[in-house]
C-alpha positions in Angstrom: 133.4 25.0 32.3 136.2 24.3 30.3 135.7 27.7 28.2 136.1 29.7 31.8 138.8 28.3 32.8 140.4 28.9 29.7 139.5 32.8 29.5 140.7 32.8 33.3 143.8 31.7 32.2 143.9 34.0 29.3 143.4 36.7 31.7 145.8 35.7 33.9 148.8 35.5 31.6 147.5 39.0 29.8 148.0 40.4 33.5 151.1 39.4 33.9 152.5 40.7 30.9 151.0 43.7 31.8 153.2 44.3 34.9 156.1 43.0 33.2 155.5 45.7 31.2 155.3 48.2 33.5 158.2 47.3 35.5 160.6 47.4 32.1 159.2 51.1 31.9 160.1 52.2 35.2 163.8 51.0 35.2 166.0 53.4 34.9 163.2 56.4 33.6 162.3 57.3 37.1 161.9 61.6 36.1 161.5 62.5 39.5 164.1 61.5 41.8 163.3 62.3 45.2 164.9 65.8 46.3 168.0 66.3 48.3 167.4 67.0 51.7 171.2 68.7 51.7 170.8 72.4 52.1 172.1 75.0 50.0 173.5 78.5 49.5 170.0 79.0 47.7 168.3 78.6 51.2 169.8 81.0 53.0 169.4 83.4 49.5 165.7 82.7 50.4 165.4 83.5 53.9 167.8 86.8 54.0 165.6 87.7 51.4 162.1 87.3 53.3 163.8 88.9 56.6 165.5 92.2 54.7 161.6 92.8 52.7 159.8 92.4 56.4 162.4 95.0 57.9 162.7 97.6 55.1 160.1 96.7 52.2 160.9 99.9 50.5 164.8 99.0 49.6 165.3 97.5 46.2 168.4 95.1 46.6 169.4 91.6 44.9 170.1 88.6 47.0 172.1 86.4 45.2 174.3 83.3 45.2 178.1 84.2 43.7 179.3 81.0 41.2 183.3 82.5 41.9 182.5 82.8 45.7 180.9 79.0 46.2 183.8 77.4 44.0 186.1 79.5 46.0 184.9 78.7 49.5 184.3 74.6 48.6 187.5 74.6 47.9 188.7 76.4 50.9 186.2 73.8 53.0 188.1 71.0 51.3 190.9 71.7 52.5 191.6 69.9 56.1 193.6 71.9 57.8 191.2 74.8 57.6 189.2 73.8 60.6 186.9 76.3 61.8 187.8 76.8 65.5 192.0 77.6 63.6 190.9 79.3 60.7 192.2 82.6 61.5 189.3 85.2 60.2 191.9 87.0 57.7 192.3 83.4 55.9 188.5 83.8 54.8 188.8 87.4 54.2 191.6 86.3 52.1 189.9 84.5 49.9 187.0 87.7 50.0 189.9 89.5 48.5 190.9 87.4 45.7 187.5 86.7 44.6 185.9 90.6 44.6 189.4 91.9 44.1 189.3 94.2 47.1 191.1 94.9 50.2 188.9 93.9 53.2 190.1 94.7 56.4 188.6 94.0 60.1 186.4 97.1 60.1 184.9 96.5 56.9 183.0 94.0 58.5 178.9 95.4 59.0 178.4 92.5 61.3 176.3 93.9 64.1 175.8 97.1 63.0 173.6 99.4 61.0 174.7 100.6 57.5 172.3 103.7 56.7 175.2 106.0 58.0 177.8 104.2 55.6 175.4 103.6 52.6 173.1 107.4 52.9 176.9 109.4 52.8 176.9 112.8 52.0 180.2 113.0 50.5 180.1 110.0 47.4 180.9 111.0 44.1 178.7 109.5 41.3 180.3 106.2 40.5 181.9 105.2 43.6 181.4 101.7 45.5 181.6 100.6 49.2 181.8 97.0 49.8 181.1 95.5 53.4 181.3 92.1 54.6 180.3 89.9 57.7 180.8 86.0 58.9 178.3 84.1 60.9 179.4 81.1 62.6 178.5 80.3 66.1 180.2 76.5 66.7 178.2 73.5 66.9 174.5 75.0 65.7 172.2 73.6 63.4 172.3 75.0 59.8 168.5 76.3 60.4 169.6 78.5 63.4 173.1 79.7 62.1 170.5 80.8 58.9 167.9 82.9 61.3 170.7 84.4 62.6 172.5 85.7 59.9 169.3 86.8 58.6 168.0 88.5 61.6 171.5 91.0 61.4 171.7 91.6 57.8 168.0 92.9 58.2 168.8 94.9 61.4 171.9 96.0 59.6 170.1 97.4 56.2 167.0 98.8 58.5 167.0 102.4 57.8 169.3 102.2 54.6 167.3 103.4 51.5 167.8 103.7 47.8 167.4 107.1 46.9 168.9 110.2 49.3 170.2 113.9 49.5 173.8 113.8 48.9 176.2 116.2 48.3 178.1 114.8 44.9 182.1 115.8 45.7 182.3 117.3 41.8 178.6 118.5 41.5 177.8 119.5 45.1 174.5 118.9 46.5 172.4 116.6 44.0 170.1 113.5 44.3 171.8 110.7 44.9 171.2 106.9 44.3 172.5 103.3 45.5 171.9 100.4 44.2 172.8 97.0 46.1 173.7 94.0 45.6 174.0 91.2 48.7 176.3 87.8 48.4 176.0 85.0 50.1 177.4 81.8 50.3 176.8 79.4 53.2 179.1 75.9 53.6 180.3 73.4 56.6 183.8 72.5 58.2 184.3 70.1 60.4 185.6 71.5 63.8 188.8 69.8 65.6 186.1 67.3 67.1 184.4 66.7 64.2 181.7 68.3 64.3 179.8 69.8 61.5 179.9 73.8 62.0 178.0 75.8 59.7 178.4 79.5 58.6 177.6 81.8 56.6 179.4 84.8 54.5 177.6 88.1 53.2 179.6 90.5 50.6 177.6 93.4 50.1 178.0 96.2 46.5 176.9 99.5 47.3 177.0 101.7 44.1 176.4 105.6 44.2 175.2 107.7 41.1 173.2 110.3 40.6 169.5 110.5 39.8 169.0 110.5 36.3 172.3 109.8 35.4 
């Protein structure tokens, strides 16, 4: 009897240095914090992505975040007097400007419109770019929504816009021509004059022209 109760208090105090040990090696080591629930540029790379392959699966183009454009607009968002329902829209194309080094003007913006017109030309010359731009904001919607719906018109807009296409090359004359693409985005918050949080969401989009083979 007295043997039993000495291995049961063996086993007891083995125990507890067990979990003492386990709790000194989870202080402080925990490798897999639990994700942000904070949404990022990176989500709406994701779903304008999905939406431009289910509309026109045949156009090659690259989606992507732009590290000058997101340091450019935080800071712009940081900045309190730049309150969505004031910010006047040539403030953000501003900022478009400085950070692309181009000269964006109102109807540069493709928002709401197709681009296979602009992009399939007939008159570039091997070596030329067009750059469009659009901003999606619509007040006091959730992040999710403002998404779909910048998604929905950059799909609509690139449509019917392809890669490869007659053109008539203004040195060469009438040649194969091709355009590669590149899409920017960045989204971000303000608060409006209420506070509220407003999303939205900016697209910059690189259209180069050569010629097949060159």
């Amino acid at each position: 009897m007295k043997l039993k109760k000495i291995a049961s208090l063996a086993l007891a105090g083995i125990m507890a240095v067990s979990m003492l040990t386990a709790c000194g090696e989870g202080t402080g080591n925990n490798t897999n914090p639990p994700a942000s629930s904070e949404q990022t540029t990176s989500d709406v790379v994701s779903v304008v992505k999905d939406a431009i392959a289910r509309e026109n699966a045949g156009l090659t183009i690259t989606v992507a975040e732009n590290s000058t454009l997101n340091a450019a607009m935080d800071k712009f968002n940081a900045n309190p007097s730049n309150v969505i329902v004031n910010v006047k829209y040539e403030d953000i194309v501003d900022v478009l400007n400085d950070v692309f080094g181009q000269s964006f003007k109102k109807t540069d913006s493709f928002a709401g419109t197709t681009l296979d017109k602009v992009l399939n030309s007939n008159t570039l010359e091997s070596g030329d770019k067009t750059w469009k731009y659009a901003v999606y904001t619509n007040g006091k919607i959730t992040a999710d929504a403002c998404r779909t719906m910048a998604a929905n018109d950059l799909a609509s807009a690139l449509k019917d816009v392809t890669n490869v296409f007659d053109g008539m090359d203004k040195k060469s004359g009438d040649t194969v021509m091709n355009n590669s693409y590149t899409l920017y985005l960045y989204e971000g918050t303000v608060q409006d004059a209420n506070e509220n949080t407003v999303p939205y969401i900016i697209a910059v989009l690189k259209a180069e022209t050569n010629k097949v083979g060159a």
